[in-house]
C-alpha positions in Angstrom: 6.1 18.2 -34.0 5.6 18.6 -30.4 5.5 21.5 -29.1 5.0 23.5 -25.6 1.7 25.5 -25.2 1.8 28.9 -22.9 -0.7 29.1 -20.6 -2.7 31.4 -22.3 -2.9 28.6 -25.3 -4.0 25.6 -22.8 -7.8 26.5 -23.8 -7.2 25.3 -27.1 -7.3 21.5 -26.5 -10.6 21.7 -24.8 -12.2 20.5 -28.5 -10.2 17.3 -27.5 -11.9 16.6 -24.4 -15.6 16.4 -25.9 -17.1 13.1 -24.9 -15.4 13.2 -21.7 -17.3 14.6 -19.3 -15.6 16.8 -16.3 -12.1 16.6 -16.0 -11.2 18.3 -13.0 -7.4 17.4 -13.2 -6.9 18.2 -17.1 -9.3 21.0 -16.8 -7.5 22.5 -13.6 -4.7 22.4 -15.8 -6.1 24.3 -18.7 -7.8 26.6 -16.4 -4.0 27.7 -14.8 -5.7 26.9 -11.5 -3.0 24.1 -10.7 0.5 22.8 -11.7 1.0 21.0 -15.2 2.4 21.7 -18.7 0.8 21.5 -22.3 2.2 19.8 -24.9 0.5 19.6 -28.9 1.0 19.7 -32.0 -0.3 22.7 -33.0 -1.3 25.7 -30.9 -4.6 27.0 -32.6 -6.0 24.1 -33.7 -4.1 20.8 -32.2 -5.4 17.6 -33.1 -3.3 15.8 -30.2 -2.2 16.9 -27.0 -0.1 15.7 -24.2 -1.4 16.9 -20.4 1.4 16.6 -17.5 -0.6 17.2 -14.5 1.8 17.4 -12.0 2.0 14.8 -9.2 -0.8 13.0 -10.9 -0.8 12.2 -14.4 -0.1 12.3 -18.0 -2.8 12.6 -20.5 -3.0 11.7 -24.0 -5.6 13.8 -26.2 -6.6 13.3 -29.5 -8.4 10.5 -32.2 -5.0 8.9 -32.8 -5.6 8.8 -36.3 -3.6 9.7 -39.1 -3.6 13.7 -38.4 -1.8 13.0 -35.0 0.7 10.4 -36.6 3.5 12.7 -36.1 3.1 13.7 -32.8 2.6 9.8 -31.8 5.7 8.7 -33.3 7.4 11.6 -31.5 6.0 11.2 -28.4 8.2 8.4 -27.1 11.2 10.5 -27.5 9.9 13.3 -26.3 9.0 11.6 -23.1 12.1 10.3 -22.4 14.3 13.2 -23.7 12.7 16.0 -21.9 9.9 15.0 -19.8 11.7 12.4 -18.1 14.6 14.6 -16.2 11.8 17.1 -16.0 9.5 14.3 -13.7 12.7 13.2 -11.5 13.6 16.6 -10.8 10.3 17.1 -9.8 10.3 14.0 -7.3 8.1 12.0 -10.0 9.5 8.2 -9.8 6.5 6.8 -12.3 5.4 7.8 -15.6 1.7 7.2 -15.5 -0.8 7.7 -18.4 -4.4 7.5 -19.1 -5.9 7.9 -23.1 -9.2 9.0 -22.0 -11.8 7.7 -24.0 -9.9 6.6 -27.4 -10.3 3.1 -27.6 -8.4 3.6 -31.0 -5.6 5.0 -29.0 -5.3 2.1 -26.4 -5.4 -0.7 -29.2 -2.6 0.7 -30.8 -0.4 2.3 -27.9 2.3 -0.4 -28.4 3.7 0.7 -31.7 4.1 4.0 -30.4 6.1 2.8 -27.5 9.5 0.8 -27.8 9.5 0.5 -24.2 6.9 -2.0 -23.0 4.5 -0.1 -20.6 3.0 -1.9 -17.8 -1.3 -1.6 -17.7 -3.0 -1.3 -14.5 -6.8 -0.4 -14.3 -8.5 3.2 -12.7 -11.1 3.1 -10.7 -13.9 5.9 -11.3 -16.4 7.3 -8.9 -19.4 9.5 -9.6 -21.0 11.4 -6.7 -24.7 10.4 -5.1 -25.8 13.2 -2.8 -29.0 11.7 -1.7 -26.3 8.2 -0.8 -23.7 11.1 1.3 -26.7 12.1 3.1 -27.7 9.1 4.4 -24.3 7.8 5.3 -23.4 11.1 6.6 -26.6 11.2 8.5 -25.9 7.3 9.3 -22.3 8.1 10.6 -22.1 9.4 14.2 -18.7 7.7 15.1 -16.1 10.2 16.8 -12.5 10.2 16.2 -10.3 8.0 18.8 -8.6 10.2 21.6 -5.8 12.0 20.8 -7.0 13.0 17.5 -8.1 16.3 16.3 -9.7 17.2 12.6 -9.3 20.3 11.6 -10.3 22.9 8.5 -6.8 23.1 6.5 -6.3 27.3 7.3 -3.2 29.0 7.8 -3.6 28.4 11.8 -3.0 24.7 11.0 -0.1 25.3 8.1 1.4 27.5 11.3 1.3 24.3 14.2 2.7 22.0 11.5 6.1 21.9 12.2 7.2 19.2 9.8 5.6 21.0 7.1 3.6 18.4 5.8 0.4 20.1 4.7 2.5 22.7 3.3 4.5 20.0 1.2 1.5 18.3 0.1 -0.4 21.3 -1.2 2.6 22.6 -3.5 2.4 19.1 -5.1 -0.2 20.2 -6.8 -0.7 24.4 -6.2 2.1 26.9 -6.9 1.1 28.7 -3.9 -0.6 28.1 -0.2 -2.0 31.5 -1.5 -3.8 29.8 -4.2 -4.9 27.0 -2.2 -6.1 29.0 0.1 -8.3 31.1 -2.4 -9.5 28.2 -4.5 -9.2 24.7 -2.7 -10.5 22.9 0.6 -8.4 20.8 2.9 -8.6 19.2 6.0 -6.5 17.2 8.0 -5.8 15.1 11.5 -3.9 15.9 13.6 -1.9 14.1 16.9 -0.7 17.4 18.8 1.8 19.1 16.6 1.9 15.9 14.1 -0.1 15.9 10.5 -1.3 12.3 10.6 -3.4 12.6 7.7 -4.5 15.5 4.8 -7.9 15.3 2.8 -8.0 18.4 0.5 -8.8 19.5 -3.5 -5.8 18.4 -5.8 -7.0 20.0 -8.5 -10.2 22.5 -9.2 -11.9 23.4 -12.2 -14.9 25.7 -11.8 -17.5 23.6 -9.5 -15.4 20.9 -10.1 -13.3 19.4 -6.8 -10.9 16.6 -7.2 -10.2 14.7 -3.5 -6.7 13.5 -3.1 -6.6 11.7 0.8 -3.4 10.6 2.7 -2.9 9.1 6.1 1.1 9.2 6.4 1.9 6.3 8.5 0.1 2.6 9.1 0.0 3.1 12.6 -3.2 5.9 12.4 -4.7 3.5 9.5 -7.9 1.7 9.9 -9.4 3.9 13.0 -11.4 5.7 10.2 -9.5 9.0 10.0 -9.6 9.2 6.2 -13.5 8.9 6.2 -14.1 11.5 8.8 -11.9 13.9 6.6 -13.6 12.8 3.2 -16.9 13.4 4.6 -16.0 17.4 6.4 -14.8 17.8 3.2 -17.3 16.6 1.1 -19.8 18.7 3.3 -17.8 22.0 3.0 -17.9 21.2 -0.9 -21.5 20.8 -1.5 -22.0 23.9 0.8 -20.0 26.2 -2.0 -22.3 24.5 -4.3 -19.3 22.2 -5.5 -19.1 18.7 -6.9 -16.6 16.2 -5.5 -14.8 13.9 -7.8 -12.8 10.7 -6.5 -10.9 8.7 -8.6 -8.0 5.7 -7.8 -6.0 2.5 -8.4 -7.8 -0.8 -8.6 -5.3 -1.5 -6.1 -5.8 0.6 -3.6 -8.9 -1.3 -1.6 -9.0 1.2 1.5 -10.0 4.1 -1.3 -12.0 2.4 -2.8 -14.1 0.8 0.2 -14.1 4.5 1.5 -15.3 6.4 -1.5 -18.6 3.6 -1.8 -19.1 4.3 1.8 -19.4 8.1 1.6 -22.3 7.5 -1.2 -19.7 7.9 -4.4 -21.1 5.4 -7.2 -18.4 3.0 -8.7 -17.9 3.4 -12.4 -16.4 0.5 -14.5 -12.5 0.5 -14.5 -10.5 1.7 -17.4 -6.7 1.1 -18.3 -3.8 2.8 -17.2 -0.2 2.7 -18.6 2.4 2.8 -16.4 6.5 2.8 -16.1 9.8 3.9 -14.0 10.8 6.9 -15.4 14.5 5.7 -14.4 13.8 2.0 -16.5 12.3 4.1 -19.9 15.1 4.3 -22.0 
């Protein structure tokens, strides 16, 4: 049986996430920091869990074994049934899932799945200080005229007009409030215009999570997105926090930028993936 956890029941998966290392995204979750929804098959003692994190990804907890053999042959269903006009509602297009760390789990995803998910590969990071202080140190290139980089504050929320910080921020907060007493943004701007946002997705502890957008091609490839990354990676270390980056093996520019800022590249691991509208 799958059932819905309240939030003061998200600390019971953390036995499931042992071996992992830090998890900013699941644990902002479980911490209530950021927006997602708990799913398990039991409340005390779950031996499989299901981790929306909203606007990011789903997770799937557990050994996979024979304890968790309901909830598997559930899950499916359950996806579809209730998480899946849950997700469009909620401007989610794609269904994306990672099993961390259960090899078990990824050789045997397919007979839980009638559907035929699609596999893609993540791309891992691991900060280097001593590597972002010499590249930092290395990097004295300003931004091109017309630009302006700014702390995210509510002085910058206030001159965007379009409401694009605002819009990006409540992907993944429930409030600018909360944001504003937990996370770190910054952002480019072109007089009144938000060409680009750099800021914490989701927090856990010391734990920061970078999520980096520049919104249109035109303000790519002038190095906007690195001079954001590294304010913000400077801002973290100075509250004594640890940035995490993580992407797609597709997405080259994040990945070129995260090895330049002194990040060490981890080795990829798989990734399901699938329309919402096509999982029927």
């Amino acid at each position: 049986m799958i059932k819905e956890l309240e939030v003061q029941q998200y600390a019971a998966i953390r036995p499931l996430l042992e071996g992992m290392g830090r998890n900013p995204v699941i644990e902002g979750v479980i911490d209530g920091n950021n927006r997602g929804r708990i799913f398990a098959d039991h409340a005390q003692a779950p031996t499989a869990a299901f981790v929306w994190a909203k606007n990011e990804m789903f997770y799937l907890l557990g050994a996979g074994g024979e304890q968790s053999k309901g909830f598997n042959g559930q899950l499916e269903h359950f996806i579809i049934q209730t998480i899946k006009p849950l997700a469009l509602a909620d401007g989610e297009d794609y269904f994306n899932m990672e099993i961390p760390s259960y090899p078990c789990w990824q050789s045997t995803i397919d007979s839980y799945f009638r559907n035929q998910l699609n596999r893609g590969e993540r791309v891992p990071f691991i900060f280097r200080r001593d590597q972002f202080q010499l590249r930092r140190l290395a990097n004295t290139a300003s931004l091109a005229s017309g630009y302006e980089l700014r702390a995210i504050d509510r002085i910058a929320i206030e001159m965007d007009t379009e409401r694009t910080m605002t819009k990006e921020i409540l992907k993944f907060w429930e409030s600018i409030e909360q944001f504003m007493s937990m996370g770190i943004g910054y952002c480019v701007m072109k007089g009144h215009e938000v060409v680009g946002t750099c800021l914490s997705v989701f927090v856990s502890g010391d734990d920061y999570e970078i999520g980096i957008n520049t919104y249109n091609t035109e303000h790519r490839g002038k190095g906007l997105a690195t001079a954001m990354a590294m304010h913000f990676i400077t801002a973290c270390l100075h509250r004594g926090g640890v940035p995490h980056w993580t992407t797609e093996s597709f997405r080259l520019d994040s990945i070129a930028i995260a090895n330049k800022l002194g990040f060490e590249q981890l080795p990829n691991y798989p990734v399901y993936y699938h329309s919402f509208e096509e999982l029927l």
